[in-house]
C-alpha positions in Angstrom: 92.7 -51.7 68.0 92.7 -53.2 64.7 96.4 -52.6 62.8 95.2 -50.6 59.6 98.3 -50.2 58.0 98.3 -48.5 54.8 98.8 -52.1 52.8 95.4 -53.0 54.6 94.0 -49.8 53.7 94.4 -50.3 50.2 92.8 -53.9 50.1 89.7 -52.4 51.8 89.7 -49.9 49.2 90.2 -52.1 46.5 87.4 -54.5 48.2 84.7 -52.2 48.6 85.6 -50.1 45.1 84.8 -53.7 43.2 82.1 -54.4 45.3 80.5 -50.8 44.3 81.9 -51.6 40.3 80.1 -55.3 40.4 76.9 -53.5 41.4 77.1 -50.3 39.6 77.5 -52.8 36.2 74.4 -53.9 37.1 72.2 -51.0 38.0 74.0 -49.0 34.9 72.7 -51.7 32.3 69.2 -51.2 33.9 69.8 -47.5 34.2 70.4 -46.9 30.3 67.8 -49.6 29.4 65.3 -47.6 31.8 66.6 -43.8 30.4 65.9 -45.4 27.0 62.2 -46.5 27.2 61.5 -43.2 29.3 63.5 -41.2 26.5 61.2 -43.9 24.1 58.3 -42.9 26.2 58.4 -38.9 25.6 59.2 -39.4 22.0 55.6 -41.4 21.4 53.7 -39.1 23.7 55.2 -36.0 22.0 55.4 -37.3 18.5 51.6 -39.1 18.8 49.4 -36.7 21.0 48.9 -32.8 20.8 50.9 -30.8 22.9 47.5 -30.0 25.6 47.4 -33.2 26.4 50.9 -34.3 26.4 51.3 -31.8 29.0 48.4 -32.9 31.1 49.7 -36.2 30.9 53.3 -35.5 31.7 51.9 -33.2 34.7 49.9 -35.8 36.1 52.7 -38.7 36.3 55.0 -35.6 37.7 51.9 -35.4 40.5 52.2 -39.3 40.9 55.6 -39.4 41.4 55.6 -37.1 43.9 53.1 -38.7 45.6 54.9 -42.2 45.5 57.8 -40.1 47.3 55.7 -38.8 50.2 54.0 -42.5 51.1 57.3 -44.1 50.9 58.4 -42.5 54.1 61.9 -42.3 53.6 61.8 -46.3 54.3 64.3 -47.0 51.2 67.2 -45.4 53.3 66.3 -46.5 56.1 66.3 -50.0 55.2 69.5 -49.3 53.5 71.1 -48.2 56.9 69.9 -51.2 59.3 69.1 -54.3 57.5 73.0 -54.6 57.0 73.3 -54.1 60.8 71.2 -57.0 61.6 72.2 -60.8 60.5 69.1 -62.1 61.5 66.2 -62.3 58.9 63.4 -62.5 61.3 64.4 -59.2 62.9 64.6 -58.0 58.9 60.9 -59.6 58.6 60.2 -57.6 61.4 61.8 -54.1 60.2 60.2 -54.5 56.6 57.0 -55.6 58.2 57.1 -52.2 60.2 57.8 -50.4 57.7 55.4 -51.6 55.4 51.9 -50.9 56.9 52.5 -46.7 57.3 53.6 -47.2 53.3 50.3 -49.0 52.4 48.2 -46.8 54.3 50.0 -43.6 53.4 49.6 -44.2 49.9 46.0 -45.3 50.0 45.5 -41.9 51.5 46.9 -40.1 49.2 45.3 -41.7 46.2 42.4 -40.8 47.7 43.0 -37.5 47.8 44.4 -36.8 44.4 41.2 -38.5 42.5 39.6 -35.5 44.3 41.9 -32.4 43.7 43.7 -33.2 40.7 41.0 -34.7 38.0 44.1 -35.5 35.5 45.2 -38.3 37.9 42.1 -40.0 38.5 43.0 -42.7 35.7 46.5 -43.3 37.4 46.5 -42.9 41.4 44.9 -46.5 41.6 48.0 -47.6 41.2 49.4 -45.7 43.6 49.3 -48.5 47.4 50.5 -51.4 44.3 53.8 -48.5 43.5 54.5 -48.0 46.9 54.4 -51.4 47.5 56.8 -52.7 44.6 59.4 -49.5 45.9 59.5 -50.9 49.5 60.5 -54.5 48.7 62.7 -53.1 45.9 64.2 -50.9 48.3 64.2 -53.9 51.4 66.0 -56.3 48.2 68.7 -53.5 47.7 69.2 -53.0 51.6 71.0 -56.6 51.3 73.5 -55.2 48.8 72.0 -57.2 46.6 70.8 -55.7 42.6 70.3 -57.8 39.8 66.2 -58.5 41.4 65.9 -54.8 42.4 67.1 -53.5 38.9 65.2 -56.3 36.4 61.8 -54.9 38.3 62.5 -51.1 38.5 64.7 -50.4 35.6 63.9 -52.6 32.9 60.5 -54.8 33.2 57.9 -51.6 34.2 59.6 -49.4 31.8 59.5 -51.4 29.0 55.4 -52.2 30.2 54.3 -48.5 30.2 56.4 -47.6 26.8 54.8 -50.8 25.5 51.4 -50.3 26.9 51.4 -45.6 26.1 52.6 -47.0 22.7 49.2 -49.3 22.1 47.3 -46.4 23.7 48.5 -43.6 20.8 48.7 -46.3 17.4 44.7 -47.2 18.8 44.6 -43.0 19.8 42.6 -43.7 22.3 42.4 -40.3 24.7 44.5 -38.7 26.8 43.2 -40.5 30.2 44.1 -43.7 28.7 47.5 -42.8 28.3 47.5 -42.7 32.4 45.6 -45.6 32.5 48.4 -47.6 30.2 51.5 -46.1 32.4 49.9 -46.6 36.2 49.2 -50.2 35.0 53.0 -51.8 35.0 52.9 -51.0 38.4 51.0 -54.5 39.0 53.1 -56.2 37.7 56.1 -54.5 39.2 54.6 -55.2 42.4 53.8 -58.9 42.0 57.7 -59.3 41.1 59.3 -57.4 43.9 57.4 -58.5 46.9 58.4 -62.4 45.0 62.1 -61.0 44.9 61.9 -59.9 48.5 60.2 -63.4 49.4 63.5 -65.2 48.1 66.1 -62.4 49.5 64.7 -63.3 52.9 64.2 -66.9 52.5 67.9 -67.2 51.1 69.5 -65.4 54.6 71.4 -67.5 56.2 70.4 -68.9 60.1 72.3 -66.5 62.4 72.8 -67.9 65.7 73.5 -65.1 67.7 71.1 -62.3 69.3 71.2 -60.0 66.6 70.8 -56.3 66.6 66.8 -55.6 67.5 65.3 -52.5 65.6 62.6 -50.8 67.9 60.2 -48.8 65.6 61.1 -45.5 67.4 64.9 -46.3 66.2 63.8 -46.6 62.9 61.4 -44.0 62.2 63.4 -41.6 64.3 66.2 -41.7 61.6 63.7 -42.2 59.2 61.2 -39.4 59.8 63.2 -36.9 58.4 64.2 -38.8 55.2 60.7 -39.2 54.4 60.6 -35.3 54.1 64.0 -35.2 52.3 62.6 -37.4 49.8 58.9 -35.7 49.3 61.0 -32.5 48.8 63.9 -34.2 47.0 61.5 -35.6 44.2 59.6 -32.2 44.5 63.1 -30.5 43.0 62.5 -32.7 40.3 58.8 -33.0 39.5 57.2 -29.7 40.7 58.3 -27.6 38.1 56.8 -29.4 35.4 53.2 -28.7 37.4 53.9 -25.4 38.3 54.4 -24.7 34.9 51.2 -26.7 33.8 49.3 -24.5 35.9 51.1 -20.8 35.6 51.6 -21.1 32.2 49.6 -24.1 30.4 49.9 -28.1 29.3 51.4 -27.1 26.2 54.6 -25.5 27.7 54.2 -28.1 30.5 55.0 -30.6 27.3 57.9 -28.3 25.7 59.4 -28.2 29.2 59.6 -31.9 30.0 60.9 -32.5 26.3 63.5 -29.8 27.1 64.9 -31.3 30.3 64.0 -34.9 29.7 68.0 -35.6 28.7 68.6 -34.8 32.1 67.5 -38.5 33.2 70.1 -39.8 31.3 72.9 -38.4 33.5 70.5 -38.6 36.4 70.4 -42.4 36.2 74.0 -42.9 35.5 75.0 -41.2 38.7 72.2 -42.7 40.9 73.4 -46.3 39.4 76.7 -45.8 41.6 75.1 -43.9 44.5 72.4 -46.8 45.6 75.1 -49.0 45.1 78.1 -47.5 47.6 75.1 -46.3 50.0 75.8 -49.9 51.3 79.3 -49.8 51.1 79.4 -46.4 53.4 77.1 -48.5 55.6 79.7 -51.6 56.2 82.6 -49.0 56.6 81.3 -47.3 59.3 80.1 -50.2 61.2 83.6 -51.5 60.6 85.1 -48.0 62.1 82.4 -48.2 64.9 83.4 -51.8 66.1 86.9 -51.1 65.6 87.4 -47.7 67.3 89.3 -46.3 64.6 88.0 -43.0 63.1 91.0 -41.9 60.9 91.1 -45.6 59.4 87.3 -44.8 58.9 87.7 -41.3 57.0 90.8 -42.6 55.2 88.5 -44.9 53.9 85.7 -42.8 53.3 87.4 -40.5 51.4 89.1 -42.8 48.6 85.8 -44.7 48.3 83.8 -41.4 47.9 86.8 -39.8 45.6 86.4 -42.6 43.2 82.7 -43.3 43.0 82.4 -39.0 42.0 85.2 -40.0 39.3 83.1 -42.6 38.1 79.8 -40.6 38.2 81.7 -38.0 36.1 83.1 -39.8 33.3 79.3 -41.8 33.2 77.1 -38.3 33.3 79.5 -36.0 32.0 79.5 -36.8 28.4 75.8 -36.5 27.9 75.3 -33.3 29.6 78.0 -32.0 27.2 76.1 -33.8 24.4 73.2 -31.6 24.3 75.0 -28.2 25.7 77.3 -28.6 22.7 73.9 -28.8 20.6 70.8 -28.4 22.4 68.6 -27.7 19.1 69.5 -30.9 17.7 68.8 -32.5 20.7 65.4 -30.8 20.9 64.9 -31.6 17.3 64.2 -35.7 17.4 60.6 -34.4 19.4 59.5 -32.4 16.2 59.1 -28.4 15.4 56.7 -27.7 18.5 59.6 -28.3 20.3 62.7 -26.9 18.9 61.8 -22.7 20.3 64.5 -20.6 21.8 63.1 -20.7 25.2 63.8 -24.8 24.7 67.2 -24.1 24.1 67.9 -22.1 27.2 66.1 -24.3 29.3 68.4 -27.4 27.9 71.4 -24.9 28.6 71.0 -24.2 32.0 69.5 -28.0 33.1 72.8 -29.0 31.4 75.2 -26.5 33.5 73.2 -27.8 37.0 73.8 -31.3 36.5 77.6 -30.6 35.6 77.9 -28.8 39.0 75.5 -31.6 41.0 77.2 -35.2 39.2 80.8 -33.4 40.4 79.6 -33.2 43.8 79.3 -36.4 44.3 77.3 -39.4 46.8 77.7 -36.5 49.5 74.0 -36.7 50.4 74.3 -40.4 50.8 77.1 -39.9 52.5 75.4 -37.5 55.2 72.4 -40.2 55.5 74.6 -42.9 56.1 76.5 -41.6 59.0 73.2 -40.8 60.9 73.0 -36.8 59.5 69.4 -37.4 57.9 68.4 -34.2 59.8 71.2 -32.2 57.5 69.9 -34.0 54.6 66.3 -33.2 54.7 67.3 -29.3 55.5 69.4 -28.8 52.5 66.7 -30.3 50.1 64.1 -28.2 51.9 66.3 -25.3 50.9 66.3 -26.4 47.8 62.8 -27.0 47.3 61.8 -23.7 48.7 64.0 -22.0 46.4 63.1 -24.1 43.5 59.1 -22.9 44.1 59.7 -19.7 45.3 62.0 -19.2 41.8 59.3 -20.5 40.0 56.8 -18.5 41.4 59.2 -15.3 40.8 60.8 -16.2 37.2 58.2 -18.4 35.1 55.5 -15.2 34.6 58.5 -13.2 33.7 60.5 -15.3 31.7 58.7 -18.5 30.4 60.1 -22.0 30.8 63.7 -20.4 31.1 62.6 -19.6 34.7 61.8 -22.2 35.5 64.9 -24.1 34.3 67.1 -21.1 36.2 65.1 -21.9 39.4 65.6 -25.4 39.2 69.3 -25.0 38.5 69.9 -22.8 41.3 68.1 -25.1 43.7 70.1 -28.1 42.7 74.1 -26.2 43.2 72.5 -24.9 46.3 71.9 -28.5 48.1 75.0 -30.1 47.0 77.0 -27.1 47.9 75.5 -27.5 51.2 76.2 -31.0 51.2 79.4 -30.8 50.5 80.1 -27.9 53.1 78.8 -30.2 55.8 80.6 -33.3 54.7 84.1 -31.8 54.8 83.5 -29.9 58.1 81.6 -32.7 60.3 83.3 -36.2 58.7 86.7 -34.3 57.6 86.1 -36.1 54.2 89.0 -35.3 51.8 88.5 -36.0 48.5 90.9 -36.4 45.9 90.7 -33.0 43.6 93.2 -34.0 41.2 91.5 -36.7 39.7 88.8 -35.1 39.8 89.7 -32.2 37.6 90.9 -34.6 35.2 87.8 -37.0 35.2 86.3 -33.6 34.2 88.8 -32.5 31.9 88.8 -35.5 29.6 85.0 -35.5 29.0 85.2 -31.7 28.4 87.9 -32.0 25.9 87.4 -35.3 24.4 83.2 -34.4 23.8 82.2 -31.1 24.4 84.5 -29.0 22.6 84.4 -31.0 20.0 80.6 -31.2 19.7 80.7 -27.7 20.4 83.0 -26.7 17.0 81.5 -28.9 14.9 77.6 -26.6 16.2 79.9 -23.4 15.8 81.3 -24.2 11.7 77.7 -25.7 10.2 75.3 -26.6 12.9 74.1 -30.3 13.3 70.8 -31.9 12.5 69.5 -34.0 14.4 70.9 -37.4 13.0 74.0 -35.5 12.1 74.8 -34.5 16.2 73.4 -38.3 16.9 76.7 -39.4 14.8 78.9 -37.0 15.3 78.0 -37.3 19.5 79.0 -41.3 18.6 82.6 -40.9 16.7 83.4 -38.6 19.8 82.4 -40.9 22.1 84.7 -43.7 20.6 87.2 -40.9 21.5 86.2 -40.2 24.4 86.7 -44.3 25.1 89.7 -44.6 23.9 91.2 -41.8 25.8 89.6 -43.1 29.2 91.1 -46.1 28.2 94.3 -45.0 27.8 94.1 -43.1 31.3 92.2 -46.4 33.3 94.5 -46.2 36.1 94.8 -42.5 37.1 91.0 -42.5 36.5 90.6 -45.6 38.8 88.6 -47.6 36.5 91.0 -50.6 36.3 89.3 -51.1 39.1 85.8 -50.8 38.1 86.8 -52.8 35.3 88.3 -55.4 37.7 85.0 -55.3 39.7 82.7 -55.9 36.6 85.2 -59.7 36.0 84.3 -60.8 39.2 84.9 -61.8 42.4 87.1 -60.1 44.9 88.5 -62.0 48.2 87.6 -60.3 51.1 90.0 -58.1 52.8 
């Protein structure tokens, strides 16, 4: 057996934290560039186009988005788990290859049958098989630990297309089914651009000259399988309550709804910017442990890495959750009057508290899917999903939009709770709760109390909370500065200047 000492230990920490930094860098730039033009994107809709269709138009691209979910198949993690298990690229040719003929067909289907059921998404689900396509190969791209392709397509180049193309819809106000037509479009030339970025990933792989690890289809879509539920439902979590309350209560609140929990993104994006990116990293640690034999090197391991990504996620997502709890009326007040109602406010409120409770949770679904638990996985979001319909169901007749926020809210605690339950009883993970409390503490502090004073003694306008969330920010820097290396991010730092040698 391998000696691990803890010297060794801490250069494979200090390794694979970098590694996770120099890609998080990466897929945080496109992550705030792609929150911006979808922020960008609801501001035109809502500021150019009456609330009706608004809502029918947010409602539809919820719909398409859900769909895009089911006919990927859960193929994005399981690329993720075997491509870097497998040093040859004609066995990766192979895996993508099987992968992508279920995708194409699956999302042909389903285009089919939304044109028929849902007439709002007739002008988009076209675009559905060229979607599913560009998600594979961006997915296939990221599998080799490898970003800067995967997060120019998805993050910044079809973004900046749809805002670009809704924006020439509304200044030419053209109707609402042109507004679909403009968004499904980018995904053309999002396709064309990741199956050419997949195209060099592969043709870059170097030679390998021995066997390889051979992927037999019923290995792959047996893991697989169930992550292609997961997803569905995971996406459902996050789209289905914008339809549900399209349809119990009407476009119009469908609109004030999105507006309300559009900021939700923000955080959203931050945290998945250093999830994709260690979902690799959890990958090559276990196959470490696995040809090593040594499973308390392994959760050692595990733990630190996982301790510092959730501090990372916290002192990213934090501060913008805390933004708009501090002041959600100002938030809500950049979309116009329509928007700024007390139902609004609650619904910003509680969307706010859930991600709090989800971001400090950390990678831990990742985590489960990348130790082989993808069963686990796709139960807790089915929990979650069945309580986030069911609440709806229940709460939106009663209480308007608030219900549906509180459903929503209580779904997401429920599958990270979950997650987290399962993590610390079947891998023993141990993460580090001190710094923890303080990556939390220093974002509370340092922004939302402050935010949160300044709402209590006048109130803030909009532009007024815009500033006043900026000065608080540079504090916020300066005190994360100041506390870099109890927080760990002397590291991320030290992964964003470059290279690391290998441990």
């Amino acid at each position: 057996m391998t000696d691990l000492s803890a010297p060794s230990l801490r250069e494979l920490e200090a390794h694979h934290l970098r590694a996770v930094a120099r890609g998080s860098t990466a897929t945080l730039a496109g992550a705030v560039l792609s929150t911006v033009a979808g922020f960008g994107l609801v501001l035109v809709v809502t500021r150019g186009v009456a609330p009706d269709p608004a809502g029918r138009f947010f409602a539809a691209t919820a719909i398409f988005l859900v769909a895009l979910a089911a006919a990927g198949l859960g193929t994005d993690t399981g690329l993720a788990r075997f491509v870097l298990r497998t040093d040859r690229p004609a066995v990766v040719r192979r895996l993508v290859a099987m992968a992508a003929l279920p995708v194409l067909a699956v999302a042909g289907g389903l285009a089919l049958a939304l044109a028929a059921w849902w007439p709002d998404t007739r002008w988009l689900v076209w675009a559905l098989p060229l979607a599913a396509a560009s998600d594979l190969c961006v997915a296939a791209v990221q599998a080799h630990a490898t970003f800067r392709s995967a997060v120019l397509i998805d993050r910044i180049v079809r973004p900046a297309v749809q805002i670009v193309l809704v924006s020439a819809v509304v200044v030419a106000g053209l109707p609402g089914a042109a507004l679909a037509l403009a968004w499904g479009s980018a995904y053309l030339l999002s396709a064309v651009l990741a199956v050419r970025a997949l195209h060099r990933v592969l043709r870059a792989s170097p030679a390998a000259s021995g066997p390889g690890a051979e992927v037999t289809a019923r290995e792959f879509w047996g893991f697989t399988w169930a992550r292609a539920a997961a997803r569905v439902a995971q996406v459902g979590v996050q789209r289905l309550d914008i339809v549900l309350v399209a349809w119990l209560l009407s476009p119009a609140d469908a609109a004030v709804y999105t507006v309300a929990t559009r900021f939700v993104v923000f955080g959203q994006l931050a945290n998945q910017a250093v999830s994709s990116v260690v979902q690799p990293r959890f990958t090559l640690i276990l196959v470490r442990a696995d040809a090593e034999g040594d499973s308390t090197a392994r959760r050692a391991l595990l733990s630190r890495v996982f301790a510092v990504t959730t501090c990372w996620s916290v002192l990213l997502a934090w501060p913008v959750y805390l933004c708009v709890a501090a002041a959600p009326l100002a938030y809500l007040g950049w979309f116009g009057s329509a928007y700024t109602t007390g139902d609004a406010r609650t619904v910003a409120l509680v969307m706010a508290g859930g991600m709090l409770v989800a971001v400090a949770s950390g990678p831990v679904d990742t985590l489960l899917l990348m130790t082989g638990r993808s069963a686990r996985s796709l139960g807790n979001t089915l929990t979650a999903l069945a309580i986030d319909v069911g609440g709806c169901l229940l709460l939106v007749p009663r209480l308007g939009i608030a219900g549906a926020a509180l459903a929503w809210a209580v779904a997401v605690v429920v599958r990270c709770a979950l997650a987290v339950v399962q993590v610390r009883g079947d891998i023993g993970l141990l993460p580090g709760r001190r710094q923890l409390l303080l990556a939390a503490v220093v974002p509370l502090a340092c922004v939302g109390l402050p935010l949160a004073a300044l709402e209590l003694v006048g109130g803030l306008s909009s532009p007024g909370w815009l500033l006043a969330s900026a000065l608080v920010g540079l504090g916020y820097a300066a005190v994360v500065w100041r506390l870099r290396t109890r927080l760990a991010v002397d590291l991320f730092l030290a992964g964003r200047r470059g290279g690391v040698a290998a441990a």
